[in-house]
C-alpha positions in Angstrom: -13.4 55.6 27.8 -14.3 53.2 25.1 -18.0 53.2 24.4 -20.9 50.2 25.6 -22.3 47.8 23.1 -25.2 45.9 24.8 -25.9 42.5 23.5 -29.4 41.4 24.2 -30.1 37.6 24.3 -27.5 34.8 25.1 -28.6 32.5 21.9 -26.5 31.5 18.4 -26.8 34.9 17.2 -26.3 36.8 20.6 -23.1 34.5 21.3 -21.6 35.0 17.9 -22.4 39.4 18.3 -20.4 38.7 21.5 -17.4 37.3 19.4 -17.4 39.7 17.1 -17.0 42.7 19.7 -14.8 40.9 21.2 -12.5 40.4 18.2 -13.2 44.1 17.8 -11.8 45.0 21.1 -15.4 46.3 21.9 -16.0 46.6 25.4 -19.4 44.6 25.9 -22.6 42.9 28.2 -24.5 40.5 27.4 -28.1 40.1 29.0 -29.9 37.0 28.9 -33.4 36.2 30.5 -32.8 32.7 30.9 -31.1 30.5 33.8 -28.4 29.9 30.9 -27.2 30.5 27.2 -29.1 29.3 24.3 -32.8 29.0 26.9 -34.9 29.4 23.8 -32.9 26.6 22.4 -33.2 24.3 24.8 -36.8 25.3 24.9 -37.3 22.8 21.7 -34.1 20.5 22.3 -35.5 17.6 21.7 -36.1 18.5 18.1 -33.7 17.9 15.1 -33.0 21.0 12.6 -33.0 20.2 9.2 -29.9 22.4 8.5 -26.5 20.8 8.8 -24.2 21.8 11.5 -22.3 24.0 9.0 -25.1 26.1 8.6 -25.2 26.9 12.1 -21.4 27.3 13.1 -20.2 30.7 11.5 -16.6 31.2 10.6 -16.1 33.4 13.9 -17.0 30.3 15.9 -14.4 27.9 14.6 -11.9 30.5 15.1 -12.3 30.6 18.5 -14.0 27.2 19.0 -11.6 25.1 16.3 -13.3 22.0 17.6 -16.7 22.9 16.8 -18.6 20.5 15.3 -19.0 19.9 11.5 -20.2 18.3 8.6 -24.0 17.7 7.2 -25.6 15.9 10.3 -28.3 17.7 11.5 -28.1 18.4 15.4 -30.8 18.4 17.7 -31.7 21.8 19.9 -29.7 19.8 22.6 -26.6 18.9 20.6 -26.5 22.8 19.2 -26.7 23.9 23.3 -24.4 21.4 24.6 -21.8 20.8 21.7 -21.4 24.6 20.7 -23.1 27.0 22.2 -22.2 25.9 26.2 -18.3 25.9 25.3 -18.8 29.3 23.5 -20.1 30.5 26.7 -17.5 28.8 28.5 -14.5 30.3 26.8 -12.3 33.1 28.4 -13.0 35.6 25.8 -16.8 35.6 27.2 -15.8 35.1 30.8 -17.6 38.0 32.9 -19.4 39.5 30.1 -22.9 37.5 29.9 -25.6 38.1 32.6 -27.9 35.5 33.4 -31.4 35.8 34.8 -31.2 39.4 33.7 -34.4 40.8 31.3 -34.3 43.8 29.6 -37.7 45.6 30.5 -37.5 48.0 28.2 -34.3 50.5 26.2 -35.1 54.5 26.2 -32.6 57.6 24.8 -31.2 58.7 27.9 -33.2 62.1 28.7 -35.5 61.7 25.4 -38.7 60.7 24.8 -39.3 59.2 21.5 -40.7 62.1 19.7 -37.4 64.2 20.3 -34.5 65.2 17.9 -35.8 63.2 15.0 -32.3 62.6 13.0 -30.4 65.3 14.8 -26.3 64.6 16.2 -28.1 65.1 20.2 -30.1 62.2 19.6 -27.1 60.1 18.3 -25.1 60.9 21.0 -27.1 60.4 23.8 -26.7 57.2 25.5 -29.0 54.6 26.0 -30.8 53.3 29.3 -32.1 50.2 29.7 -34.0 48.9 32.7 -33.0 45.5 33.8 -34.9 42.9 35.7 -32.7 40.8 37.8 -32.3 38.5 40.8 -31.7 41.5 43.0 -34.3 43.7 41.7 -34.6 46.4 39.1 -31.7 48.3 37.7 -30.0 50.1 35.2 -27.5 50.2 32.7 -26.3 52.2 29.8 -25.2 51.6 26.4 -23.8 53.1 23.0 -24.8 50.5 21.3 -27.7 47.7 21.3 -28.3 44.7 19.1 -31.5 43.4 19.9 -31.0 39.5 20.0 -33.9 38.4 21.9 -35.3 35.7 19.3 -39.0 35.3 18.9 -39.7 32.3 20.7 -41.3 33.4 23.6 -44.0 35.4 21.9 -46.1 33.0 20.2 -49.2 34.1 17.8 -52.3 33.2 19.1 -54.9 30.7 17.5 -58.5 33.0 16.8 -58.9 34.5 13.3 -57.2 37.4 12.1 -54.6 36.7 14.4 -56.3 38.2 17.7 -57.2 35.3 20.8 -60.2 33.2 20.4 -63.0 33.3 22.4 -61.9 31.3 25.3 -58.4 31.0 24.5 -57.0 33.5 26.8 -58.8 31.6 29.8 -57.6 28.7 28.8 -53.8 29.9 28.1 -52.3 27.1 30.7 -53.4 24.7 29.2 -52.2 25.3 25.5 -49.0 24.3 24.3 -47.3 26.9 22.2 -43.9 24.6 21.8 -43.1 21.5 19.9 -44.1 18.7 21.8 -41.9 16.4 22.9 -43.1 12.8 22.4 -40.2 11.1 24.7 -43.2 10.2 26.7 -46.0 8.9 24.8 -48.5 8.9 27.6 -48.0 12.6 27.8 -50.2 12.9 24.4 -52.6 10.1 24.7 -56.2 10.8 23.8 -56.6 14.1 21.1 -54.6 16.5 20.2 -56.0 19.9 18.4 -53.1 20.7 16.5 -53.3 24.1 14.3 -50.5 25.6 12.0 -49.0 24.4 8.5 -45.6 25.7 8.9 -42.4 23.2 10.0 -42.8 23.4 13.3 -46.6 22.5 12.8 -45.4 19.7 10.4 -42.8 18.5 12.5 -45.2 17.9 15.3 -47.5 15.9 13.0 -45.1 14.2 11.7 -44.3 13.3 15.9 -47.6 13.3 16.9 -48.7 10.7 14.4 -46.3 7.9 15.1 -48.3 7.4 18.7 -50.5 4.7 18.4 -52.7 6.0 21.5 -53.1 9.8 20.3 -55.6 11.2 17.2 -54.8 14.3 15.7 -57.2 17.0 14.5 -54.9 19.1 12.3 -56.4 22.4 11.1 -54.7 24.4 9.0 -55.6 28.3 7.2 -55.1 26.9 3.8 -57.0 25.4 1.4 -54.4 23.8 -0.8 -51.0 24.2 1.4 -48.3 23.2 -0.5 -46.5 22.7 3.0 -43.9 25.0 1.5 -42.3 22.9 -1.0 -39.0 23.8 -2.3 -38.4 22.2 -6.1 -35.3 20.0 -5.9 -34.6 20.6 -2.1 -31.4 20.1 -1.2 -32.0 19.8 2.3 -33.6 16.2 2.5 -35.1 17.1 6.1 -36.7 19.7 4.8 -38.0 17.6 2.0 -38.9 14.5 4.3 -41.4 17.1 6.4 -43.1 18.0 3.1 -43.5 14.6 1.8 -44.9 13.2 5.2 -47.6 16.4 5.2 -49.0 15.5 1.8 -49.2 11.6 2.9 -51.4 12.6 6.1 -53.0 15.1 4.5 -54.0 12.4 1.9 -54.9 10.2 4.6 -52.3 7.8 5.1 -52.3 7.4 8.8 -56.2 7.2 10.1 -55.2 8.2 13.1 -54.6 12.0 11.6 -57.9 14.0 10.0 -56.7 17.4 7.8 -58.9 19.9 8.0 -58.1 22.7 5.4 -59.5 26.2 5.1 -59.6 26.2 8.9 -59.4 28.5 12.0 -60.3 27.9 15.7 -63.6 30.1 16.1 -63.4 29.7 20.2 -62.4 27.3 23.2 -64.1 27.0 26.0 -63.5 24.0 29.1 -65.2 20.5 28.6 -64.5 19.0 32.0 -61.0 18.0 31.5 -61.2 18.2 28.0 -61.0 21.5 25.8 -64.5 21.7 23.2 -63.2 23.8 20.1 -65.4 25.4 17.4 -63.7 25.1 13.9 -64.5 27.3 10.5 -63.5 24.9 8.1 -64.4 24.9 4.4 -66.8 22.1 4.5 -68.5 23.9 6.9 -68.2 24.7 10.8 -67.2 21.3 13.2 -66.7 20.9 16.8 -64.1 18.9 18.4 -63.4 17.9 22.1 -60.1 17.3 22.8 -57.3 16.1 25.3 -54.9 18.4 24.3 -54.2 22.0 22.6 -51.4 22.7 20.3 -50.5 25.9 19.1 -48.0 26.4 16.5 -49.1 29.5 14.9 -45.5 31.0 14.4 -43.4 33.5 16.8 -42.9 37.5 16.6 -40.5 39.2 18.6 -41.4 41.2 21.2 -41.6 44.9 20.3 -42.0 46.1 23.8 -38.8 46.6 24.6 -38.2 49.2 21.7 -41.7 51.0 22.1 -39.8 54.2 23.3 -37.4 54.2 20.3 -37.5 55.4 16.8 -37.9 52.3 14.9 -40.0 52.2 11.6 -41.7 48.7 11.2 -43.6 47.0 8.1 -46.9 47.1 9.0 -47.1 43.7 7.0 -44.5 41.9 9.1 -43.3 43.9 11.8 -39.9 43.3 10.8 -37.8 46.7 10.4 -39.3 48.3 7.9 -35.9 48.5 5.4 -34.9 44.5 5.6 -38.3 44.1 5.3 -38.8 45.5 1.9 -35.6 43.7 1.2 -37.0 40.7 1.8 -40.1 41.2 0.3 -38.8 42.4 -3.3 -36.3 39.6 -3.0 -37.5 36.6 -5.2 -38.7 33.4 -3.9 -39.6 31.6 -0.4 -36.4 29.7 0.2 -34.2 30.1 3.2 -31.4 29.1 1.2 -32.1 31.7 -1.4 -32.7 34.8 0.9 -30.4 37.5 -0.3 -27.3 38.9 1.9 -29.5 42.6 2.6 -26.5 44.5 3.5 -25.9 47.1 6.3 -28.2 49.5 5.2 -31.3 47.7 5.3 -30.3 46.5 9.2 -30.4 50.6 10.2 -33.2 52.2 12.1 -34.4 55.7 12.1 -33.3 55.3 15.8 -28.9 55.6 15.6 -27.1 52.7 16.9 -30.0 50.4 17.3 -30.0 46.9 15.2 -32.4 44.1 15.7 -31.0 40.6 14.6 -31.3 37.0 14.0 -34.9 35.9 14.1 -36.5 38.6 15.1 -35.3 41.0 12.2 -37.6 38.9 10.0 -41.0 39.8 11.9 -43.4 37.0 10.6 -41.3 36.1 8.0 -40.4 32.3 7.8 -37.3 32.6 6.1 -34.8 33.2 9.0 -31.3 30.9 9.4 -29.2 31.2 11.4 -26.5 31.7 8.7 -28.4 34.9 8.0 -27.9 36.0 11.2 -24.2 35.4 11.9 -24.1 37.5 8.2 -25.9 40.2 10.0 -23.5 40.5 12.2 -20.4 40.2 9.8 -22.2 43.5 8.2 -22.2 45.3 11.5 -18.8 44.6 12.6 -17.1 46.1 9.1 -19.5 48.6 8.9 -18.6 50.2 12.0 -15.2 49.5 11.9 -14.4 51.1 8.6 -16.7 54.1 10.3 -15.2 54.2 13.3 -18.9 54.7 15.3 -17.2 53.2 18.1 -14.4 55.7 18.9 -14.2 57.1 22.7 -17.0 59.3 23.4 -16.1 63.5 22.7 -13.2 62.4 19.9 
C-alpha cells in the first residue's frame, strides 16, 4: 500500500503540493479549515498584489490549468481565488482529495512522544496522527508524509511592545481589526482610525485609508526613520507606488493622516464607543481616542500544531531553523532577490515533516508565492530521486 502524504491548507501553495503529488502518483488529502480553497485569500480579496499574475501561476499550474491567467496585471485576492485557484480545485485530478471545514488540531508520531528516538530509523518509520476537527466531530487520520501549508494569516502579532498584548488589548480583541480594511464602504471607517504597522500591508491600508474624505488617520509606526522598505530601481511599480505614497504622508501631504515615528501602543482601554490609546512616541507619550483599531503588525504561523514534533526553530524568526539561516546569510531584503534554499534547508530534525509557503519564513517579510511553488518543486525531486515514498516494509 502506497504511503499517505497529508497536505495541510487548501491555499496557492497547498493547491500546487496537491498537483505535484498528483503528478507523482502520490496518494494524498488535503485538509482545509475554511468553508472553501484559498479562505485566507479571500480573507483580503479586495486587495490588489503588486506581483504580476506570472509570479503567482507556477509552471505545474498551466500544465494542468493551460488557461490560467497571464501576463503582468496584478490580480486582486478575488481574481487569484476565482480565476485560478477555484478551477484548480475544481479539476478532476483534485476531485475527492480536499476536505473542507476540516482543522488539523494538532500532528504527533504515532506511539511517540516528542522526546523519543531522536534520529533513529523507528522514529522515521512511524506514522503520523493527526487529530482533525470537523463538522462531525473529532477524528483521526494518519500520514507518511505532511507539508504544513497552513499560511500565517490567521495568527496576527499583537500591538503592545515587545511584541506581547497591551494593556487592554486582549479585552478589547473584537473590536480590532487585524485584516486590511476594505474601503468599498466608506461609512464603515468614518471618524479615526489608529492604524499601527509600517510594512505593505500597513502601507497599503494608509494609502486606502487616506483617500476618505470623512476618516483621520493616526499612523504609528516602531521606526524612527522607516525607509518603508525601499527597493533601489524597483521593478515592480506597485511595490514602488506604496513606497512613494508612505514618504508623501509621512511628509504630510494629506492633513487628514498624522505619522507618528518611534511609536508603540503602551495600552487600550474603552472610551464609550470609542477606543482611548496611550502611545510612546519619540516626541514624547500622546493619547488618542479613536473610532476605530487597526492592527497590521505582521502574521506568524501557528506552531501549535507541531508542538509534539521534533522541529528546531530560529529563536529570531520562528521559521525552521535551517531556511532560516539561509535566509538570514543571504544578502539583501528583496523578495525578488531571495535565494532558491534548496532541499536541505526545508528538513526538520523531525523525518518527513516540511513547513511551506508563508509560514516557512516565520517573521520574515520576504515570502512569494514563487518561493513557495519552488519549495515544492524541491520536494517533489528530492523524494523522487530518493524514493522516500516507496510502499511501506520494501
Amino acid at each position: 500500500m502506497q504511503r499517505h502524504v497529508a497536505i495541510l491548507g487548501a491555499g496557492p501553495v497547498g493547491l500546487d503540493a496537491a498537483l505535484a503529488c498528483a503528478d507523482a502518483g502520490w496518494a494524498f488529502t488535503v485538509y482545509e479549515a475554511g468553508e472553501t480553497v484559498a479562505a485566507h485569500v479571500r480573507a483580503w480579496g479586495h486587495v490588489r498584489l503588486f506581483t504580476p499574475w506570472d509570479l503567482n501561476v507556477s509552471g505545474r499550474m498551466r500544465t494542468h490549468l493551460p488557461d490560467a491567467p497571464t501576463g503582468d496585471d496584478c490580480p486582486s485576492g478575488a481574481e487569484l481565488a476565482t480565476r485560478l485557484l477555484d478551477p484548480l480545485a475544481a479539476l478532476p485530478t483534485l476531485e475527492g482529495r480536499i476536505r473542507l471545514r476540516t482543522r488539523v488540531a494538532g500532528i504527533a508520531r504515532t506511539g511517540l512522544l516528542k522526546h523519543e528516538h531522536i534520529g533513529t530509523d523507528t522514529r522515521t518509520a512511524a506514522p503520523f496522527t493527526l487529530l482533525l476537527d470537523t463538522p462531525d466531530g473529532e477524528v483521526t487520520a494518519e500520514a507518511d508524509l505532511v507539508l504544513d501549508c497552513t499560511g500565517a494569516l490567521s495568527h496576527p502579532n499583537t500591538l503592545g511592545p515587545g511584541g506581547i498584548p497591551a494593556p487592554g488589548e486582549r479585552a478589547l480583541a473584537d473590536r480590532i481589526t487585524r485584516t486590511l480594511p476594505d474601503t468599498a464602504d466608506p461609512d464603515r471607517w468614518a471618524g479615526t482610525v489608529l492604524l499601527a504597522g509600517a510594512g505593505k500591508s500597513a502601507q497599503t491600508a494608509a494609502r486606502d485609508l487616506a483617500a476618505l474624505p470623512g476618516t483621520r488617520v493616526q499612523w504609528a509606526v516602531r521606526g524612527t526613520a522607516p525607509d518603508w522598505g525601499a527597493v533601489p530601481d524597483d521593478t515592480l511599480p506597485g511595490r514602488q507606488h506604496l513606497v512613494e505614497t508612505s514618504r508623501a504622508l509621512t511628509d504630510g501631504a494629506n492633513d487628514r493622516v498624522t505619522v507618528h515615528t518611534g511609536a508603540h501602543v503602551q495600552a487600550l482601554s474603552p472610551d464609550g464607543d470609542q477606543i482611548r490609546a496611550a502611545l510612546a512616541t519619540e516626541s514624547g507619550p500622546r493619547e488618542i481616542v479613536c473610532d476605530h483599531v487597526v492592527a497590521l503588525t505582521g502574521y506568524t504561523g501557528d506552531a501549535s500544531l507541531y508542538r509534539q514534533l521534533q522541529v528546531h526553530e530560529c529563536y529570531a524568526t520562528g521559521a525552521p531553523m535551517n531556511l532560516s539561516a539561509a535566509l538570514l546569510g543571504s544578502a539583501g531584503g528583496d523578495c525578488l532577490a531571495q535565494p532558491s534554499a534548496g532541499i536541505e534547508a526545508l528538513r526538520n530534525p523531525e523525518p518527513h515533516f516540511f513547513i511551506l509557503g508563508a509560514k516557512s519564513y516565520g517573521r520574515l517579510n520576504t515570502f512569494l508565492l514563487r518561493t513557495g511553488y519552488q519549495q515544492i518543486d524541491q520536494l517533489t525531486a528530492a523524494y523522487a530521486s530518493e524514493s522516500l515514498l516507496l510502499p511501506a516494509g520494501t
